[in-house]
Structures are given as structure tokens and as C-alpha cells.
C-alpha positions in Angstrom: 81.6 90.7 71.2 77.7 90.0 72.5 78.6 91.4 75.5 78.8 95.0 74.3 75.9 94.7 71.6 72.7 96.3 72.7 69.8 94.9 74.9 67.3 93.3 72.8 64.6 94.8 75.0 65.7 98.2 75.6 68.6 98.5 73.4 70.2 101.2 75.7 67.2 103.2 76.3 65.2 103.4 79.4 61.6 102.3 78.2 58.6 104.9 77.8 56.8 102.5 80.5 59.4 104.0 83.2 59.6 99.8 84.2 63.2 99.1 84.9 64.4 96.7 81.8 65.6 93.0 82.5 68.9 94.2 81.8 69.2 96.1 84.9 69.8 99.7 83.0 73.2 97.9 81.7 71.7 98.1 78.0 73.7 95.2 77.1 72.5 91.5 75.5 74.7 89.6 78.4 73.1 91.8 81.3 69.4 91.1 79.4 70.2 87.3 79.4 71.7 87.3 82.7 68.9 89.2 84.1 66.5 86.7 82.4 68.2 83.6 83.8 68.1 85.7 87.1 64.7 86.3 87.3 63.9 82.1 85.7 65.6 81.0 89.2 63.5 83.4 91.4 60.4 82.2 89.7 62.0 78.7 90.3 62.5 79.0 93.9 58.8 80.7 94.6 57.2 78.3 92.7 58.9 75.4 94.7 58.0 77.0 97.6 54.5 78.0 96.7 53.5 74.9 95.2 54.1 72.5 98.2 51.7 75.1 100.4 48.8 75.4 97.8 48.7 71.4 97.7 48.2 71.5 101.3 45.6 74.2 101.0 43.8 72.4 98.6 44.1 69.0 100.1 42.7 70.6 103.4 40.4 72.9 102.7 37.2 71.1 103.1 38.0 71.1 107.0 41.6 72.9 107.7 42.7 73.9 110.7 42.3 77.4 110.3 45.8 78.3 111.5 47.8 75.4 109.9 45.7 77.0 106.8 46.6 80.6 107.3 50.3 79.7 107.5 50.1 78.2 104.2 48.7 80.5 102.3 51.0 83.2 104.2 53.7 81.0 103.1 52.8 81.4 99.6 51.4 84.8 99.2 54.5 86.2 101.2 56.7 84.4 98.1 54.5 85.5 95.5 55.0 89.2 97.3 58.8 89.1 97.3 59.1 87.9 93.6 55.9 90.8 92.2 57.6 93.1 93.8 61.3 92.7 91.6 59.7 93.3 88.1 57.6 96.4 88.7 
């Protein structure tokens, strides 16, 4: 069964980094891939929400309204923020 073979990237073992493994600490293949496709739809979902304010940014920074432009980049940094902060 792939479900009870051993995580690809720690196989089991917490890694010498200390950095939590993609598995979650399960040590199993199916918690590595489900931790993977976990982490592909959080990158997803930032970068469809970052993209749409760095085109504004960009679009408008040769004269932005400085709060309109503020909000943006909040907008983005704040997603980049919640998504950094899951793989350390």
C-alpha cells in the first residue's frame, strides 16, 4: 500500500534543518503528496490574488494615488505573508 510507504522527503525522520517536512510529520508518501497538492492550491490562491494587485501597481505607478497604491501592495504583501509563513 503507498499509503504506509515512507515519505520521499523525510522518510519518517524529522529533517536535520528542524523545517517541518511537507508531509506534516506523518512520514508517509500520501501525507507528502497530499501536503504537496496542499501547499500547490495555497500558492494558487496567493498568486490569483497577488497578481491582479501588482498589475494595478504597475499600471499606476507613474502617478497612483498613493492610498489606492498602498492598498494594493498591502493586498499583496499581506498574501505573500500568510503563504511564507506555512513553509518555514
Amino acid at each position: 500500500m503507498i499509503g504506509s510507504e515512507p515519505c520521499l522527503t523525510c522518510g519518517g525522520t524529522p529533517l536535520a534543518s528542524g523545517l517541518p517536512c511537507i508531509c506534516g510529520g506523518v512520514g508517509t508518501r500520501d501525507a507528502e503528496t497530499d501536503g504537496l497538492r496542499r501547499y500547490a492550491f495555497e500558492l494558487e490562491s496567493v498568486i490569483s490574488t497577488v497578481r491582479p494587485a501588482l498589475e494595478w501597481v504597475l499600471h499606476h505607478a507613474p502617478s497612483p494615488d498613493p492610498h489606492a497604491l498602498a492598498g494594493r501592495a498591502n493586498i499583496a504583501l499581506e498574501r505573500i505573508s500568510e503563504i511564507g509563513g506555512r513553509f518555514k
